[in-house]
mmCIF file of the protein (N, C-alpha, C, O) and its ligand, coordinates in Angstrom:
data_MODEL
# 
_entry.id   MODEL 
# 
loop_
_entity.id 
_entity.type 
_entity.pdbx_number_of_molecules 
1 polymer     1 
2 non-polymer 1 
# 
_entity_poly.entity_id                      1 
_entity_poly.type                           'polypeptide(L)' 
_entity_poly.nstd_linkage                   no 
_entity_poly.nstd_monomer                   no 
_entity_poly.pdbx_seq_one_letter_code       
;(UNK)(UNK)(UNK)(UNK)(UNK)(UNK)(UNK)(UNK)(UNK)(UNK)(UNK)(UNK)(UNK)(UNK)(UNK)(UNK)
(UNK)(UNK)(UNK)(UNK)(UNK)(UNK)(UNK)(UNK)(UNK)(UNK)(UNK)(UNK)(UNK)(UNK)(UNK)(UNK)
(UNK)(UNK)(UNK)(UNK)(UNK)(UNK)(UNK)(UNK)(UNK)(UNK)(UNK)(UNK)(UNK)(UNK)(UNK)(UNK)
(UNK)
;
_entity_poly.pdbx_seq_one_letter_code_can   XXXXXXXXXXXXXXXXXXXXXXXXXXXXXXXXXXXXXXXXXXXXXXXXX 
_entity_poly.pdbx_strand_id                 A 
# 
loop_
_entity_poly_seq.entity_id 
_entity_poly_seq.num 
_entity_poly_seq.mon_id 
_entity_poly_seq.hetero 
1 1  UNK n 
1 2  UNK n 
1 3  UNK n 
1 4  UNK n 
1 5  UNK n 
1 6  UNK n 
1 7  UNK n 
1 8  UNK n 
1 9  UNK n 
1 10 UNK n 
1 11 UNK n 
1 12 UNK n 
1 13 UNK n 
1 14 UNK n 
1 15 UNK n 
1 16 UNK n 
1 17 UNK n 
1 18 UNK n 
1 19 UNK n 
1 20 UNK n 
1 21 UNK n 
1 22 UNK n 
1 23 UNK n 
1 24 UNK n 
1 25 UNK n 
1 26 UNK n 
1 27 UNK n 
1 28 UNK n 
1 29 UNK n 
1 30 UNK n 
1 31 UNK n 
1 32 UNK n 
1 33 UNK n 
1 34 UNK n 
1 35 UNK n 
1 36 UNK n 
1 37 UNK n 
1 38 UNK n 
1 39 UNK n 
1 40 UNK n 
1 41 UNK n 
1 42 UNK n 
1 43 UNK n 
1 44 UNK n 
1 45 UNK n 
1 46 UNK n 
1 47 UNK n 
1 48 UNK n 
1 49 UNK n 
# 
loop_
_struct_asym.id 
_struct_asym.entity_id 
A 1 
B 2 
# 
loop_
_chem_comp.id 
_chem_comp.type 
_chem_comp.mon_nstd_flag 
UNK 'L-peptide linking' . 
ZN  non-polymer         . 
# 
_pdbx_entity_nonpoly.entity_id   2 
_pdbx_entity_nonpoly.name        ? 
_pdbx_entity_nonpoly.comp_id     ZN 
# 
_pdbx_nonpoly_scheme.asym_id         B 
_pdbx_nonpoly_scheme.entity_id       2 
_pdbx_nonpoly_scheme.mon_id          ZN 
_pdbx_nonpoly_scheme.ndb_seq_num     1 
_pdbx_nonpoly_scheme.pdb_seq_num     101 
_pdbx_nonpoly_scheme.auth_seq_num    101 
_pdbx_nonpoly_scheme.pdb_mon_id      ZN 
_pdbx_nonpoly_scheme.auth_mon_id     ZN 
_pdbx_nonpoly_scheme.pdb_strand_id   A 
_pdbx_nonpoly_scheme.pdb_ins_code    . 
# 
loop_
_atom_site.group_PDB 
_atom_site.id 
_atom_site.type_symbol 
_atom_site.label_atom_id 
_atom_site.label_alt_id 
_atom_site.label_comp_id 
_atom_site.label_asym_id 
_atom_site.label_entity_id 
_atom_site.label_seq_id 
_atom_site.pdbx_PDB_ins_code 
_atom_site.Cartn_x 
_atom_site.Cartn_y 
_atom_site.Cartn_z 
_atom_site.occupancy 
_atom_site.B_iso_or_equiv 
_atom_site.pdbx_formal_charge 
_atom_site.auth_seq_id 
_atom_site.auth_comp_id 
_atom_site.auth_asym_id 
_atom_site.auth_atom_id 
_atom_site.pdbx_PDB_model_num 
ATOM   1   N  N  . UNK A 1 1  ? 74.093 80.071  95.198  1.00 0.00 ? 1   UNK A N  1 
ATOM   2   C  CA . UNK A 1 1  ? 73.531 81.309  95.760  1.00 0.00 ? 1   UNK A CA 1 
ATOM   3   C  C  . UNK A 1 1  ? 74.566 82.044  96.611  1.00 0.00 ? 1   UNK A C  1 
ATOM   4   O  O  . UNK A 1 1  ? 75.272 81.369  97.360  1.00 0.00 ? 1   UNK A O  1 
ATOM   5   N  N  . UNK A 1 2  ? 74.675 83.017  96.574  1.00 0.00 ? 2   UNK A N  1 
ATOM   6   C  CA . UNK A 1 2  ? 75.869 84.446  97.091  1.00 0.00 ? 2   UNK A CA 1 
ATOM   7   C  C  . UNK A 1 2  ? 75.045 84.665  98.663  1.00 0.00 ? 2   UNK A C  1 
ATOM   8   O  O  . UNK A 1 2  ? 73.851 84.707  98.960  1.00 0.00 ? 2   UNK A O  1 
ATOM   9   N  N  . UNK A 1 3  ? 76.225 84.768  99.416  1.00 0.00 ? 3   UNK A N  1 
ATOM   10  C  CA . UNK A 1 3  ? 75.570 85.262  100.922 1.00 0.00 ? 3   UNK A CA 1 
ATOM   11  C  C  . UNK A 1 3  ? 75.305 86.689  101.158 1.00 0.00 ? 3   UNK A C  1 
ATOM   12  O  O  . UNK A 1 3  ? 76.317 87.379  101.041 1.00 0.00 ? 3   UNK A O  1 
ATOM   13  N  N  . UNK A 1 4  ? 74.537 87.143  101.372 1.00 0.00 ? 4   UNK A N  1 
ATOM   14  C  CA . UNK A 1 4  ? 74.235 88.641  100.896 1.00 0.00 ? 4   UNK A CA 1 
ATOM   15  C  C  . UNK A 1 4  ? 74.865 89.025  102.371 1.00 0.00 ? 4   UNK A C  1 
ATOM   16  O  O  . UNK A 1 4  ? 74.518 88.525  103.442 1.00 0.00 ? 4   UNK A O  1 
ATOM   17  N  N  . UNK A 1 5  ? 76.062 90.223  102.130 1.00 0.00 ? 5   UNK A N  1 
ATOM   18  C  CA . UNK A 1 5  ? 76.947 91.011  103.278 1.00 0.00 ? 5   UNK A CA 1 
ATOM   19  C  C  . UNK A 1 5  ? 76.276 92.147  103.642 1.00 0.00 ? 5   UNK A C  1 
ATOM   20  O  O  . UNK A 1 5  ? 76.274 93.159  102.942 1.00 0.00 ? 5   UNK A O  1 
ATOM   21  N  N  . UNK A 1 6  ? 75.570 92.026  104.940 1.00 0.00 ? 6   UNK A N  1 
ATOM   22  C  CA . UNK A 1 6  ? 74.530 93.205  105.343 1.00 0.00 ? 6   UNK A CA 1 
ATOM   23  C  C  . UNK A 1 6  ? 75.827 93.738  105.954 1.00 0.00 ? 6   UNK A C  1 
ATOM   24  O  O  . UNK A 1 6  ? 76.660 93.149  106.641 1.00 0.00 ? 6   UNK A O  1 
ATOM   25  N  N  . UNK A 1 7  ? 75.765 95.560  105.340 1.00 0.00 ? 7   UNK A N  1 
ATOM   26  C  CA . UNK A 1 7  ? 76.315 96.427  106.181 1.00 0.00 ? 7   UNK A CA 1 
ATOM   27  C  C  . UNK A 1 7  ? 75.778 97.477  106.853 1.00 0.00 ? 7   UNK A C  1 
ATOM   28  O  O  . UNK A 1 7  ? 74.998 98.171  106.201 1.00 0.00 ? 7   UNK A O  1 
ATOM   29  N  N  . UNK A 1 8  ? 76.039 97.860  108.273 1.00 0.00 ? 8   UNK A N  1 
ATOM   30  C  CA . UNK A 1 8  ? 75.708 98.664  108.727 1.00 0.00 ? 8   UNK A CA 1 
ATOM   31  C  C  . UNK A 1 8  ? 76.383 99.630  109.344 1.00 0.00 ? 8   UNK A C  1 
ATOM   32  O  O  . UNK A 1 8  ? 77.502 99.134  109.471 1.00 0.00 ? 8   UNK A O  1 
ATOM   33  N  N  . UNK A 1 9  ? 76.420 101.031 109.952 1.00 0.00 ? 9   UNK A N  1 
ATOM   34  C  CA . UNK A 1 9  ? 77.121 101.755 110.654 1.00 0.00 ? 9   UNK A CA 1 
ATOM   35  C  C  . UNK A 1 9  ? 76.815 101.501 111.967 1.00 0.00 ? 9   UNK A C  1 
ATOM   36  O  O  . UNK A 1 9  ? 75.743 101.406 112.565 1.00 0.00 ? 9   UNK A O  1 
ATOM   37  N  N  . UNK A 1 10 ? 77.954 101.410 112.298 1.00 0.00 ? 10  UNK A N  1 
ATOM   38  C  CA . UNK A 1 10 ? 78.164 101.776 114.054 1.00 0.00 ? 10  UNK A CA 1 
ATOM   39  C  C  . UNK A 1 10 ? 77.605 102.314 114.597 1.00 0.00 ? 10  UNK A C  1 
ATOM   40  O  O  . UNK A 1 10 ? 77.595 103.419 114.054 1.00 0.00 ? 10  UNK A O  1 
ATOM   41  N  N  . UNK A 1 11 ? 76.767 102.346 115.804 1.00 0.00 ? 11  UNK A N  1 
ATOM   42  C  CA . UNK A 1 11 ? 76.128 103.775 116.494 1.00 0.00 ? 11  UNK A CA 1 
ATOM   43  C  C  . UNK A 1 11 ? 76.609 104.484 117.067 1.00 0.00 ? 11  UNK A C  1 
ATOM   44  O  O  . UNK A 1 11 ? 76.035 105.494 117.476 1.00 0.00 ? 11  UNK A O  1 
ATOM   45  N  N  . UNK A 1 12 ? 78.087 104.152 117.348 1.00 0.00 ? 12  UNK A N  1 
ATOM   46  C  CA . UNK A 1 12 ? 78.833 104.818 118.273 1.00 0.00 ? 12  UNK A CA 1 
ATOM   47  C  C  . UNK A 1 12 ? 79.901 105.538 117.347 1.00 0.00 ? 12  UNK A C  1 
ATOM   48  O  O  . UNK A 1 12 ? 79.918 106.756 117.523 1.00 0.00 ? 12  UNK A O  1 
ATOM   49  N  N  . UNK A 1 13 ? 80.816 105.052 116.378 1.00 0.00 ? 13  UNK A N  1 
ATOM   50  C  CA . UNK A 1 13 ? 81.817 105.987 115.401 1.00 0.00 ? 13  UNK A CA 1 
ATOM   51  C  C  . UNK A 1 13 ? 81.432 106.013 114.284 1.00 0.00 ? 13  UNK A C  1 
ATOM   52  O  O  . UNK A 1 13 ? 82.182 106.649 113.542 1.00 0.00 ? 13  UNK A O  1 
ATOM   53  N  N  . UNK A 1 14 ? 80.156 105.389 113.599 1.00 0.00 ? 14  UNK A N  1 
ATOM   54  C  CA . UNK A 1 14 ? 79.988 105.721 112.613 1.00 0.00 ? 14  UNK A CA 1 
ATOM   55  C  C  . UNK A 1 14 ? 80.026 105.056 111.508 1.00 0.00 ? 14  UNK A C  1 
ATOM   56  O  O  . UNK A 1 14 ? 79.285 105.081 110.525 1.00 0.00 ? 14  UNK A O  1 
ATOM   57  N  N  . UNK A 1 15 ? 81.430 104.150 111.876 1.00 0.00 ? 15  UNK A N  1 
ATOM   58  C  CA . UNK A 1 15 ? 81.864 103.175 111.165 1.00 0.00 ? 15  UNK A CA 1 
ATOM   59  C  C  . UNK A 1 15 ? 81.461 102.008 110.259 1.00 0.00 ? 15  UNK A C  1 
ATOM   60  O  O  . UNK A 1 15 ? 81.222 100.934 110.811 1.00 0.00 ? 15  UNK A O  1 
ATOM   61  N  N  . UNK A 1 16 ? 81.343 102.118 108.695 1.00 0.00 ? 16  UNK A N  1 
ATOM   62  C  CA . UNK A 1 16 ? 80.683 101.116 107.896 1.00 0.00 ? 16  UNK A CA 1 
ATOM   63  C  C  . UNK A 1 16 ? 81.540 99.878  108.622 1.00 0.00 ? 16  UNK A C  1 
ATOM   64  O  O  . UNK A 1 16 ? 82.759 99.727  108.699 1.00 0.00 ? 16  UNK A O  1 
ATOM   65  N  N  . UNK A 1 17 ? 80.236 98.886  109.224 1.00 0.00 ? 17  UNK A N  1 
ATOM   66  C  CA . UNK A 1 17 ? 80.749 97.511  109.354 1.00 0.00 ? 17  UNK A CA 1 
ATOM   67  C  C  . UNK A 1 17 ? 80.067 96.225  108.986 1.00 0.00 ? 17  UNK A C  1 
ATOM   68  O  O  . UNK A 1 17 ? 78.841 96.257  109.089 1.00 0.00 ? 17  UNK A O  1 
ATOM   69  N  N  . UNK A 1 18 ? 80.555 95.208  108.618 1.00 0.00 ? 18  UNK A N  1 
ATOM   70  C  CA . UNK A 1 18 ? 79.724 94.421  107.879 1.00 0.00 ? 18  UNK A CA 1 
ATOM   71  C  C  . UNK A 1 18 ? 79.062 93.583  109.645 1.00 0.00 ? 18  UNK A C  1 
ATOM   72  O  O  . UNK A 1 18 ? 79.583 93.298  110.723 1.00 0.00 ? 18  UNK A O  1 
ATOM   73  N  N  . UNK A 1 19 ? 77.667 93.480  109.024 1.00 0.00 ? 19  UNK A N  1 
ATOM   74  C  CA . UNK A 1 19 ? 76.545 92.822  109.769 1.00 0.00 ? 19  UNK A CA 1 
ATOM   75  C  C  . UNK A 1 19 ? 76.927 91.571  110.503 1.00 0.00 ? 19  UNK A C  1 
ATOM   76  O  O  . UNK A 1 19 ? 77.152 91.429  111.705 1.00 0.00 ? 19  UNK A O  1 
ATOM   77  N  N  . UNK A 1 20 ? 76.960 90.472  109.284 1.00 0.00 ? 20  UNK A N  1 
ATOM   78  C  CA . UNK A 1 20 ? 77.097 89.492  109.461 1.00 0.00 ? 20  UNK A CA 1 
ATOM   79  C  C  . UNK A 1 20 ? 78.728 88.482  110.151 1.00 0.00 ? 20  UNK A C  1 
ATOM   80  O  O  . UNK A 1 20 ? 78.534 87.271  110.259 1.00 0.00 ? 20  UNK A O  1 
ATOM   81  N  N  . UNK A 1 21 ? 79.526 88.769  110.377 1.00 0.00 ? 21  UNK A N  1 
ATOM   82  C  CA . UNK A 1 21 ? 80.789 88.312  110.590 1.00 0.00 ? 21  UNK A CA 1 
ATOM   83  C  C  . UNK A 1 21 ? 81.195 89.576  111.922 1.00 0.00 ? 21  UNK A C  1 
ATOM   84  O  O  . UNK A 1 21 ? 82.319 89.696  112.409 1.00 0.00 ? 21  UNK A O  1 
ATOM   85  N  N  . UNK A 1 22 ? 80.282 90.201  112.213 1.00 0.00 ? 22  UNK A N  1 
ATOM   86  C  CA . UNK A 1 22 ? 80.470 91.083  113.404 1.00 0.00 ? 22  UNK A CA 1 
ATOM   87  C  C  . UNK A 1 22 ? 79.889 90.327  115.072 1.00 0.00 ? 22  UNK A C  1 
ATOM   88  O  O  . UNK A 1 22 ? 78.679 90.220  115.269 1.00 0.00 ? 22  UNK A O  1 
ATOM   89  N  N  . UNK A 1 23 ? 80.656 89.979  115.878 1.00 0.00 ? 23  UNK A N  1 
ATOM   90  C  CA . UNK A 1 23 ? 80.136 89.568  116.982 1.00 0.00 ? 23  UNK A CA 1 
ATOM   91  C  C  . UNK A 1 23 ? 79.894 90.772  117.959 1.00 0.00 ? 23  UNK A C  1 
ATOM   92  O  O  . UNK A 1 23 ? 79.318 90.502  119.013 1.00 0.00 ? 23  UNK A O  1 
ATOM   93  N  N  . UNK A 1 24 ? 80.254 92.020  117.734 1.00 0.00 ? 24  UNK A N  1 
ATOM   94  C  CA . UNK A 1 24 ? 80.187 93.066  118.775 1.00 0.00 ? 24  UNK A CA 1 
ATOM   95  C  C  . UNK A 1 24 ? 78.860 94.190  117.912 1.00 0.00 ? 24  UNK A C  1 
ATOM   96  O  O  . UNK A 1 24 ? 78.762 95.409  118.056 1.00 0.00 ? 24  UNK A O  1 
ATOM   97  N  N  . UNK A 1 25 ? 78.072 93.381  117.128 1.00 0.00 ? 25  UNK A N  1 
ATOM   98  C  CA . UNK A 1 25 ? 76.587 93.952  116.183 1.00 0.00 ? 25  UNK A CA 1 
ATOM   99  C  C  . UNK A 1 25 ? 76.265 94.481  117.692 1.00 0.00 ? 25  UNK A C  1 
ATOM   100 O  O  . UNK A 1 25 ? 76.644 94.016  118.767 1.00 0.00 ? 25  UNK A O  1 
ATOM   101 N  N  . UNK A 1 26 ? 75.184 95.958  117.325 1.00 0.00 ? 26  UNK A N  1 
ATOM   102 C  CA . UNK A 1 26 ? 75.516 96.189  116.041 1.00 0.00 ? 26  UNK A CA 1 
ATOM   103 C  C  . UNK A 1 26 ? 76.815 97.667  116.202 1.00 0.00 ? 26  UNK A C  1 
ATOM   104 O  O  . UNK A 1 26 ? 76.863 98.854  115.881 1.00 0.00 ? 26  UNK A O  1 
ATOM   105 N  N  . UNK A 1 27 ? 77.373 97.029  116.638 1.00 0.00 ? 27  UNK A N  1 
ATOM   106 C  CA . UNK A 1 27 ? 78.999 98.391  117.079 1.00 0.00 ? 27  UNK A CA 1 
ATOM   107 C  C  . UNK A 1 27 ? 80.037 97.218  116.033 1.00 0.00 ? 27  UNK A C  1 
ATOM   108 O  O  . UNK A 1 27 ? 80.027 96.031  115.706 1.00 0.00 ? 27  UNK A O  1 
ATOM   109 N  N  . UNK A 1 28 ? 80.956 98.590  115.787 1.00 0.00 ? 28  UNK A N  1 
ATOM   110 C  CA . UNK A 1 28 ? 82.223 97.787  115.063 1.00 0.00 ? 28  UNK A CA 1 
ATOM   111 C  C  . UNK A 1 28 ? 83.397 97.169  115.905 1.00 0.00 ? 28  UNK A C  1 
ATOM   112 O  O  . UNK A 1 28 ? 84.433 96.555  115.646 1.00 0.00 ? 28  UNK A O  1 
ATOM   113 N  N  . UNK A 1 29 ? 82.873 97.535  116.827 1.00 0.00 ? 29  UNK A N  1 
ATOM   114 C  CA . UNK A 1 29 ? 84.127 96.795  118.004 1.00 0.00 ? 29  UNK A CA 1 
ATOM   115 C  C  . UNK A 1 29 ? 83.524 96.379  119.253 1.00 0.00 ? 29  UNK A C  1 
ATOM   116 O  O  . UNK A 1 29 ? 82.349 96.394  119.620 1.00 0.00 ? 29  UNK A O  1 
ATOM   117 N  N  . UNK A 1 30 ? 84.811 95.926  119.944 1.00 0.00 ? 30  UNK A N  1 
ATOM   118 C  CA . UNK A 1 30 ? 84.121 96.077  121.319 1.00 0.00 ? 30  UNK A CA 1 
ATOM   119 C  C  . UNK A 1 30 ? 84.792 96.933  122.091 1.00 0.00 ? 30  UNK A C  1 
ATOM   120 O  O  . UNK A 1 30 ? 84.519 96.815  123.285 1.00 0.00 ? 30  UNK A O  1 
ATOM   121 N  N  . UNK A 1 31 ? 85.488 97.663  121.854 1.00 0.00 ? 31  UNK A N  1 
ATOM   122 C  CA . UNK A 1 31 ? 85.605 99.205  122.473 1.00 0.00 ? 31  UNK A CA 1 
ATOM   123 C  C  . UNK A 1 31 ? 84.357 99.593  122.018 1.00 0.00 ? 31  UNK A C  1 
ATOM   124 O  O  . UNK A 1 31 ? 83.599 99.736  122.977 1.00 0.00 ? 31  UNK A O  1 
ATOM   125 N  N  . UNK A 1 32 ? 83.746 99.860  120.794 1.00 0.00 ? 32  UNK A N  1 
ATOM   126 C  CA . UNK A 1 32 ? 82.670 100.663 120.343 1.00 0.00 ? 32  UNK A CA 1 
ATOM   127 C  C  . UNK A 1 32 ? 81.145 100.106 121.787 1.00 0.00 ? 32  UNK A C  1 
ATOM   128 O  O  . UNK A 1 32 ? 80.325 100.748 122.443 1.00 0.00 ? 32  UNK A O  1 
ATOM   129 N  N  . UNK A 1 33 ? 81.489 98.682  121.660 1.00 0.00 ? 33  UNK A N  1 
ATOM   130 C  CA . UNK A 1 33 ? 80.602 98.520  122.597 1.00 0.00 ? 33  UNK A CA 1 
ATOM   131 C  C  . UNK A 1 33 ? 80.581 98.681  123.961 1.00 0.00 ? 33  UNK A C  1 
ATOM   132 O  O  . UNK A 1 33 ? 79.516 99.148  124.366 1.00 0.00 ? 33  UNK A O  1 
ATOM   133 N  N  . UNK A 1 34 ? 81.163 98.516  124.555 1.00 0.00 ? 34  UNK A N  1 
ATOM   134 C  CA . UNK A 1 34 ? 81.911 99.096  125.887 1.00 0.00 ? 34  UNK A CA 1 
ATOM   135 C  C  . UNK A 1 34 ? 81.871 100.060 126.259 1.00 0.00 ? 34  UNK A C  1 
ATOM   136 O  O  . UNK A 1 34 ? 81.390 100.300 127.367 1.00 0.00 ? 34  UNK A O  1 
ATOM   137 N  N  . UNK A 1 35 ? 82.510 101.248 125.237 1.00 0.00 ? 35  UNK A N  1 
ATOM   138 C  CA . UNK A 1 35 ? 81.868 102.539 125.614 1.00 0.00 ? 35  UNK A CA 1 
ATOM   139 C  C  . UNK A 1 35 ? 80.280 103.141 125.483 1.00 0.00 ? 35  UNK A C  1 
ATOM   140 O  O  . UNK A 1 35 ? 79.658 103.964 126.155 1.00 0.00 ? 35  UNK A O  1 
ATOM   141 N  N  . UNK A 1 36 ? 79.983 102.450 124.470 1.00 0.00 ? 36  UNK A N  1 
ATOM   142 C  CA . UNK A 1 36 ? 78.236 102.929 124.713 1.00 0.00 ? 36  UNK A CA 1 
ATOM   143 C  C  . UNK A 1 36 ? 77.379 102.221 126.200 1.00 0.00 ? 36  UNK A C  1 
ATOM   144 O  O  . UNK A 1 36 ? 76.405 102.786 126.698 1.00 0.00 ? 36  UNK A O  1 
ATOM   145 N  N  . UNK A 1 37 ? 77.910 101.025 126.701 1.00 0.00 ? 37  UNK A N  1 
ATOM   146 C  CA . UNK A 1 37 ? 77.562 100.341 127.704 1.00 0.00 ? 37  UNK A CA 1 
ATOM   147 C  C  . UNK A 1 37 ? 77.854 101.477 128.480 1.00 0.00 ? 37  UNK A C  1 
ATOM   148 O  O  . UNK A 1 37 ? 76.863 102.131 128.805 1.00 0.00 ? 37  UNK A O  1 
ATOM   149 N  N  . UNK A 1 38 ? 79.107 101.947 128.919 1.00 0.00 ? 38  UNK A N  1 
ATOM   150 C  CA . UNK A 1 38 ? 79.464 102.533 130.121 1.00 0.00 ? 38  UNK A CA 1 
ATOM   151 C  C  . UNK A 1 38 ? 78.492 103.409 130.058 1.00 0.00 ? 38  UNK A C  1 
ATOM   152 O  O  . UNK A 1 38 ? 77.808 103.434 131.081 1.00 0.00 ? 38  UNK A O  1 
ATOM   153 N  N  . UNK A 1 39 ? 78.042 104.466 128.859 1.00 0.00 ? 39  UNK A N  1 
ATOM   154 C  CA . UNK A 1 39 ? 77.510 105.582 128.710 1.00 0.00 ? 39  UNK A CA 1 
ATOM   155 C  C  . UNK A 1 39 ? 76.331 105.638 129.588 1.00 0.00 ? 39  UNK A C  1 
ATOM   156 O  O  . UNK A 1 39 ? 76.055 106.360 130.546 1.00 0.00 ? 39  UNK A O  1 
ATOM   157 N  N  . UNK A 1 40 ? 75.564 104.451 128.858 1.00 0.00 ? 40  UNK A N  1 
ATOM   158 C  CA . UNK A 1 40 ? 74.259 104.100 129.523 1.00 0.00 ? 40  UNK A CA 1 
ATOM   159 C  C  . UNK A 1 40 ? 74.104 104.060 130.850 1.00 0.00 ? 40  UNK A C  1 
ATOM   160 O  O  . UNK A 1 40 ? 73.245 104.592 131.552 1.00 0.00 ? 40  UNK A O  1 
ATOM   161 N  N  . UNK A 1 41 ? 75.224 103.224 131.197 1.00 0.00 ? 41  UNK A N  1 
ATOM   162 C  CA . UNK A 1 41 ? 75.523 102.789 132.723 1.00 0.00 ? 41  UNK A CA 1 
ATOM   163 C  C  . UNK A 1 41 ? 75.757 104.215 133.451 1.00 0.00 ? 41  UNK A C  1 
ATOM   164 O  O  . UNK A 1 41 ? 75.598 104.072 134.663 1.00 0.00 ? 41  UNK A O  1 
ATOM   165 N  N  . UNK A 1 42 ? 75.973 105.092 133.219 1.00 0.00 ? 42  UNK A N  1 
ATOM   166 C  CA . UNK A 1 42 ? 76.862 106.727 133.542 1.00 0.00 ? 42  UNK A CA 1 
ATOM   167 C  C  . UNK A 1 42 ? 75.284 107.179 133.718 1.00 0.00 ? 42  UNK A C  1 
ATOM   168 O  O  . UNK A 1 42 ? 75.007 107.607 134.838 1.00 0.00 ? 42  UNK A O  1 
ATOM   169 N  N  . UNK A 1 43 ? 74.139 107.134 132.681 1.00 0.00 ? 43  UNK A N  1 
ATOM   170 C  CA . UNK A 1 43 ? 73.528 108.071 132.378 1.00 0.00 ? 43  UNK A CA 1 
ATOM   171 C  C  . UNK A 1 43 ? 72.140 107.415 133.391 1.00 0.00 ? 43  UNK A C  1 
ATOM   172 O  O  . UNK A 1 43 ? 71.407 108.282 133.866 1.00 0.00 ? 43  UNK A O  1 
ATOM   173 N  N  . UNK A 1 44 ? 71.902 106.408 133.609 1.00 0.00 ? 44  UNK A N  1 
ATOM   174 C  CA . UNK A 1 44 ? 71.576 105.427 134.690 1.00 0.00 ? 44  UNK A CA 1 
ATOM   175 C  C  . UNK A 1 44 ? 71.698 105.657 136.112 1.00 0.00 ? 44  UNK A C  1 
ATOM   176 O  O  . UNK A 1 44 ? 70.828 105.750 136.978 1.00 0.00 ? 44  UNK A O  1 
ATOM   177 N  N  . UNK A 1 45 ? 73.115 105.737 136.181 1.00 0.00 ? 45  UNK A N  1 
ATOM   178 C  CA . UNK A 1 45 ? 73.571 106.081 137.762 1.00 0.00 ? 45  UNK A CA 1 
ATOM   179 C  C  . UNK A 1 45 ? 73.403 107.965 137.584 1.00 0.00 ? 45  UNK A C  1 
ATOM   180 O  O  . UNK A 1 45 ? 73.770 108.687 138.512 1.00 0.00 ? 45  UNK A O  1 
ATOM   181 N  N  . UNK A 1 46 ? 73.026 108.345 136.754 1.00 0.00 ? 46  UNK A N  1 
ATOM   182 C  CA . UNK A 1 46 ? 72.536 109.938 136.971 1.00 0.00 ? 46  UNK A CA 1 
ATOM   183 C  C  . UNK A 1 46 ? 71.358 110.265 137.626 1.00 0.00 ? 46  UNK A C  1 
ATOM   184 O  O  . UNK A 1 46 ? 71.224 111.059 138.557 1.00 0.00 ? 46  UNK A O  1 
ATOM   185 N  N  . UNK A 1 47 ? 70.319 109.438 136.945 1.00 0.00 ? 47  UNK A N  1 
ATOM   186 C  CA . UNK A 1 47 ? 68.919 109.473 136.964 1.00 0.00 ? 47  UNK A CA 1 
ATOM   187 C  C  . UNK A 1 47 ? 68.443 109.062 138.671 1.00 0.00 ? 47  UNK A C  1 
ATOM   188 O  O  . UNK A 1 47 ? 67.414 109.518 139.170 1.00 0.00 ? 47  UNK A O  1 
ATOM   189 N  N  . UNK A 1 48 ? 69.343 108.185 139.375 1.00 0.00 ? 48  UNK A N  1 
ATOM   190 C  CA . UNK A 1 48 ? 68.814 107.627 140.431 1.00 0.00 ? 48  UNK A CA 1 
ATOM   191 C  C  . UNK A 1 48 ? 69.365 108.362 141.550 1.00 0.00 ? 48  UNK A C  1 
ATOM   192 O  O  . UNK A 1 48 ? 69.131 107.886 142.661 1.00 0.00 ? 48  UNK A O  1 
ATOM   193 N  N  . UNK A 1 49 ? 70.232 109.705 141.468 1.00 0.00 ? 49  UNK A N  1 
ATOM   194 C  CA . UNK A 1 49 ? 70.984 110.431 142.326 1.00 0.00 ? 49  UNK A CA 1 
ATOM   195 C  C  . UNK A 1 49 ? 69.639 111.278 142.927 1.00 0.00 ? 49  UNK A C  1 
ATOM   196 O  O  . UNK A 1 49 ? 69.788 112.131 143.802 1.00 0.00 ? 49  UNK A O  1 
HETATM 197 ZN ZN . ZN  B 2 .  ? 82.416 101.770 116.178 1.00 0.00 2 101 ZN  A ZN 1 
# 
């Protein structure tokens, strides 16, 4: 039996990345993840000003 390679895009560049062999899911990196963290974190410390 074949391991079926789930791919998905990035939420942050877009980027086709495979699912499974990705530790920074579901971003293709961990810049990709990092910067969406900060974002949140940015948009967070907005709300409570
Ligand atoms: Zn990415």
């Amino acid at each position: 039996m074949k391991k079926q390679i789930i791919n998905v895009f990035c939420p942050y560049c877009r980027k086709l990345t495979q699912w499974n062999l990705n530790k920074w899911r579901p971003f293709c990196s961990q810049r990709c993840q990092l910067i969406d963290l900060a974002k949140w974190t940015a948009n967070d410390r907005d709300m409570k000003k």
